[in-house]
C-alpha positions, 0 to 999 in steps of 0.5 A: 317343515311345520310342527301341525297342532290344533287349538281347541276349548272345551264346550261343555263337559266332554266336547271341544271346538277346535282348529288347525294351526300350521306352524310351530305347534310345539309347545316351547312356541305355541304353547307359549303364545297361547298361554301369553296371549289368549289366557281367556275365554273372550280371546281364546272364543275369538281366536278359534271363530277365525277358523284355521290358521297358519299362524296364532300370532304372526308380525310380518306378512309378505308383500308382493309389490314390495317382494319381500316381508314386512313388519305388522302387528302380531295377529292370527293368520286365518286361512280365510283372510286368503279366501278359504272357507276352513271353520272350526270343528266339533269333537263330542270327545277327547277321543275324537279331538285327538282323531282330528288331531290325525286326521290333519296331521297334529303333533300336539293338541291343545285344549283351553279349560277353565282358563288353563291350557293343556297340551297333550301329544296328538300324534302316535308315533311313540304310542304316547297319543294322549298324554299329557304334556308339561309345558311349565317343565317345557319353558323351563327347560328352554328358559335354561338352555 
């Protein structure tokens, strides 16, 4: 099972170019790496130009003659390195960013802003799309645990 997102930055006052990523969108993981790995706009432009992605930050890969999993370097996982054509999309709003966010299935929505990154809930199943999302209390919590 995934925890779907999208990883977006802001462009200009209200438009966002983002992308979907697949796994471990929850902020305890996603949040995390993105807040420890692409903390500026170079990185971040990079990491969204790749388009969709299963992973931001990925360190084994399968390989089929060996049958199993091996060990890499951390790095994004794009689905076009698996010859997909999926580029990054334009919201001209926060309303439509979150409706992309739906229409791929996102719990969780980010946005990189002024060299910060937000998370907002992305899905509507507790009628909380939209909302703001601590995740400093989030690594807390887990740091805690």
């Amino acid at each position: 099972m995934s925890t779907n997102s999208r990883i977006g930055i802001k462009v200009a006052e209200n438009a966002i170019v983002s992308v979907y990523h697949h796994w471990d969108g929850y902020p305890e993981w996603l949040g995390k790496v993105l807040t420890e790995q692409y903390n500026n706009i170079e990185s971040v432009t990079e990491l969204i130009d790749g388009g969709d992605m299963s992973s931001c930050w990925s360190d084994n890969v399968y390989d089929f003659e060996k049958q199993q999993f091996v060990k890499r370097d951390p790095r994004p996982e794009y689905y076009a390195d698996r010859g997909e054509d999926c580029p990054p999309k334009m919201a001209e709003s926060m309303t439509e960013y979150l409706d992309q966010c739906d229409n791929c299935g996102a719990e969780f929505a980010y946005v990189f802003d002024k060299g910060e990154w937000f998370c907002y809930v992305a899905d509507d199943y507790n009628g909380n799309k939209g909302t703001l999302i601590d995740m400093e209390e989030r690594f807390a919590k887990m740091e805690d645990s």
